[in-house]
C-alpha positions in Angstrom: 0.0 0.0 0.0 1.7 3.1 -0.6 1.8 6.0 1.5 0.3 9.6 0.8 2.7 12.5 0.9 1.1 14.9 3.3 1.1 18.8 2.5 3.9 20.7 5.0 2.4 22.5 8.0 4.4 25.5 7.7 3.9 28.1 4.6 7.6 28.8 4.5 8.7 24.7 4.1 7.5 23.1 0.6 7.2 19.8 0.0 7.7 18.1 -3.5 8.4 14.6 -5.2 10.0 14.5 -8.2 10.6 11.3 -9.8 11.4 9.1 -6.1 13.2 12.4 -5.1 11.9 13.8 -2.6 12.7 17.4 -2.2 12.1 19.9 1.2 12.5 23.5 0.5 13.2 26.3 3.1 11.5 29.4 1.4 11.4 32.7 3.7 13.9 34.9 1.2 12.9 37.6 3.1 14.4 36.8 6.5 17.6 34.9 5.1 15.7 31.1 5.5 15.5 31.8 9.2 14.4 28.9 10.7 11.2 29.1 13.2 10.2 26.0 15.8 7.1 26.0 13.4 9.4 25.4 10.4 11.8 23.0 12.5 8.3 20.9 13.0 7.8 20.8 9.1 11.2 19.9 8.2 11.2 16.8 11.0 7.7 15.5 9.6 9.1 16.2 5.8 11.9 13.6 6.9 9.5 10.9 8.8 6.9 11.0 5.9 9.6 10.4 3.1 11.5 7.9 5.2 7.9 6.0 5.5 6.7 6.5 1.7 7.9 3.6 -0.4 8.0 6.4 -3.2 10.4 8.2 -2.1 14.2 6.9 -2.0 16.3 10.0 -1.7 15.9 13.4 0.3 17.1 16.6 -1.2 17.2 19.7 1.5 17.7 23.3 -0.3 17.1 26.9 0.4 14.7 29.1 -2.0 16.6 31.5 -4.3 20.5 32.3 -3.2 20.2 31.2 0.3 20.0 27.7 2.1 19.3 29.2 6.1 20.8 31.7 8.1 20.1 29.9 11.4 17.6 30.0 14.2 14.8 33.1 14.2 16.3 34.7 17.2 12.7 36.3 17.9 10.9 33.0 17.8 14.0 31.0 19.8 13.5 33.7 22.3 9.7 33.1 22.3 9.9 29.0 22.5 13.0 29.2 25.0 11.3 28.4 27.9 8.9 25.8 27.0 9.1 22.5 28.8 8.3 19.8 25.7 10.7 18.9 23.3 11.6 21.5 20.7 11.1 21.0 17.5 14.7 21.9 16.3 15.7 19.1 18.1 13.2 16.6 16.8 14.2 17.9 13.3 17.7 17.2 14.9 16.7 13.7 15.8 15.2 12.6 12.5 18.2 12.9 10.5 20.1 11.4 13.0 17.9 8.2 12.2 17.6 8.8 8.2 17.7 5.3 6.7 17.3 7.1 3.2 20.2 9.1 2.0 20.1 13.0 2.3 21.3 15.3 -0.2 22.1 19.1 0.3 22.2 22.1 -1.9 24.0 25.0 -0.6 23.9 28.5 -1.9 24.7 31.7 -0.1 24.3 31.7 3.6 24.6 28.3 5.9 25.2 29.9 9.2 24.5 27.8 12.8 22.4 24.8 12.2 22.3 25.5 8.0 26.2 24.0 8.9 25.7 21.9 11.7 23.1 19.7 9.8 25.0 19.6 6.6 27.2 17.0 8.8 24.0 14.5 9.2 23.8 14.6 5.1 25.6 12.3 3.0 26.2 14.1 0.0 26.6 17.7 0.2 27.1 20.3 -3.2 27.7 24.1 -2.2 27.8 26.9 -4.6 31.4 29.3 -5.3 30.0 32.0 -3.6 28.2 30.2 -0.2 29.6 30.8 3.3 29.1 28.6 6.1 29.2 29.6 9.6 29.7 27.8 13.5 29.2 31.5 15.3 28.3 29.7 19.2 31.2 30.9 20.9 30.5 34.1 19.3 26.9 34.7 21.0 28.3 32.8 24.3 27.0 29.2 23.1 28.4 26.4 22.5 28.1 23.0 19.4 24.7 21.8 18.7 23.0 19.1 16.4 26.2 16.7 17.2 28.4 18.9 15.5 31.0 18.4 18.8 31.4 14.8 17.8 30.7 15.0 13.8 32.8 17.6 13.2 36.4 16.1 14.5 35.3 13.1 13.7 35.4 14.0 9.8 38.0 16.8 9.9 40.0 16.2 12.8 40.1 18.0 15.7 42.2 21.0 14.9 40.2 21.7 11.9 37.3 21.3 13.8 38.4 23.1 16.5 39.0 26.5 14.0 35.7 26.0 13.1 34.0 25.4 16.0 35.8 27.8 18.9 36.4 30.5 16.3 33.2 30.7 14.8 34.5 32.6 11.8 32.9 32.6 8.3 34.4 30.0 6.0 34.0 29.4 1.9 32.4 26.8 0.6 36.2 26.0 -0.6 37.2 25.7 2.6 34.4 23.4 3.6 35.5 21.0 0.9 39.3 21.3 2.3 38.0 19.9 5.3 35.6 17.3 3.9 32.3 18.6 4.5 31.6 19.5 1.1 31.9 16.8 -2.0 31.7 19.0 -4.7 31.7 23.2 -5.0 30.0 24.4 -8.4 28.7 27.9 -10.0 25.9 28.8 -7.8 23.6 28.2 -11.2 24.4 24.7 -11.0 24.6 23.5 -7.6 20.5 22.5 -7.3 20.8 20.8 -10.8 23.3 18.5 -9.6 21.8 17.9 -6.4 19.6 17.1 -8.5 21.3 14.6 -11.1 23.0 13.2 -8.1 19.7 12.2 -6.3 18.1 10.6 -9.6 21.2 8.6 -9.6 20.7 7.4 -6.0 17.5 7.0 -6.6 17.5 4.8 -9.4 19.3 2.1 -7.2 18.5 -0.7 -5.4 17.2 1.2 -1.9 17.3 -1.7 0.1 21.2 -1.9 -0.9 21.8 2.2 -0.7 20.1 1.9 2.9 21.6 -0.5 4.0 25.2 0.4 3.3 24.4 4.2 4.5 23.6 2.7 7.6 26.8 0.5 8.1 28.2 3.4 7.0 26.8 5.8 10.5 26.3 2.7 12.8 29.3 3.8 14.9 28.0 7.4 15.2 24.8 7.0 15.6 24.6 5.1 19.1 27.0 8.6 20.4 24.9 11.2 18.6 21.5 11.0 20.7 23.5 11.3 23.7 26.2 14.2 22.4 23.3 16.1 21.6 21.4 15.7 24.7 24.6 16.5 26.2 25.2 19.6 24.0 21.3 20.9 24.8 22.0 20.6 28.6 25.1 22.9 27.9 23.4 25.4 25.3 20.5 26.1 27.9 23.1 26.4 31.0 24.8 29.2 28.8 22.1 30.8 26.8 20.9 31.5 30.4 24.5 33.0 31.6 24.9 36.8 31.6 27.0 37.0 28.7 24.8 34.9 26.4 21.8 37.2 26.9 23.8 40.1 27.1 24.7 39.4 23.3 21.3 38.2 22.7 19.4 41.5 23.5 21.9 43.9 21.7 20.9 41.7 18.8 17.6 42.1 19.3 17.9 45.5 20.4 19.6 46.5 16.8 16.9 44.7 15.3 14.2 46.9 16.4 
């Protein structure tokens, strides 16, 4: 019996198959793809639905026009901070950690906090000349998220990752390939178009066989991820809470309005 695609709960995430592709789209151009706890909701049931439709055999994650995300709304983070329940950024965290089917991304312009941090759940990654990717935390007195403090040295090594990570400075989507996160960079023209080539070509294999290698392929990490990134949520609320954090928080907001 096969499974009906549902429509996405949140106006600024599209849904749409293409073939067995199955593509989610972040689409708020006019706040840089800023992600909302609405938007985090879409995105996790995007990833549950396509892992549970026998259509589907591939995920592709992009951003609308020249931008994949720019992070967390700090507005609606601010907003959702003190709720008890589990966020929805963290049960969008949570379903790519368990992804049997293989994730593509498509990277143009801005990648900054999460937009890099979940780029190391995907397994195929294609970033455009002109992208920049971004780890700011100890920047706005945070710390890693989304696993990224085991992910990240475990694919660069833990200088490179350490640059990354306790520098928080902008990086190229050259530099992102230098250091293994990114398979191929291309004009920023081409980079959905191959994501695109790349996922028919997935897709048109045996899944079973393609799932089953992806997951020998992350059964090491994935037994360490769900508790690194309880871990790191313990440590991100203990220091979003400090003096510092908010202090950095509320001149942002503060320049915002």
């Amino acid at each position: 019996m096969s499974h009906v695609l549902p429509n996405s709960s949140d106006p600024y995430i599209h849904y749409r198959l293409e073939g067995k592709v199955f593509i989610l789209q972040i689409d708020r151009p006019d706040k840089k793809n800023a992600l909302t706890q609405g938007m985090y909701q879409a995105l996790a049931t995007g990833i549950r639905e396509a892992e549970a439709s026998a259509e589907v055999k591939v995920v592709l994650l992009c951003g609308a026009e020249d931008c994949f995300t720019s992070g967390n709304d700090v507005n609606d983070f601010v907003q959702h901070e003190t709720q008890g329940s589990e966020r929805a950024s963290v049960q969008f965290m949570k379903a790519m950690v368990h992804m049997r089917k293989p994730l593509i991304a498509a990277v143009n312009g801005l990648a900054i906090g999460i937009g890099t941090t979940l780029l190391l759940h995907c397994d195929l990654i294609y970033a455009a000349e002109d992208a920049f990717l971004q780890l700011p935390f100890t920047r706005l007195g945070l710390c890693p998220e989304a696993g990224s403090s085991v992910l990240a040295p475990a694919l660069m090594g833990h200088q490179r990752a350490a640059e990354l990570l306790l520098l928080g400075e902008r990086f190229t989507a050259a530099k992102a390939k230098e250091v293994g996160l990114v398979n191929e960079v291309l004009p920023a023209g081409r980079v959905f178009a191959h994501a695109m080539e790349k996922a028919q070509a997935l897709a048109a294999l045996p899944g079973e066989a393609v799932q089953t290698s992806k997951h020998l392929l992350k059964r090491q990490q994935s037994a360490l991820l769900d508790d690194t990134i309880a871990l790191e949520l313990v440590n991100f609320s203990r220091l979003l809470h400090s003096e510092e954090a908010q202090g950095i928080l509320q001149a942002f907001l503060n320049k915002r309005s």
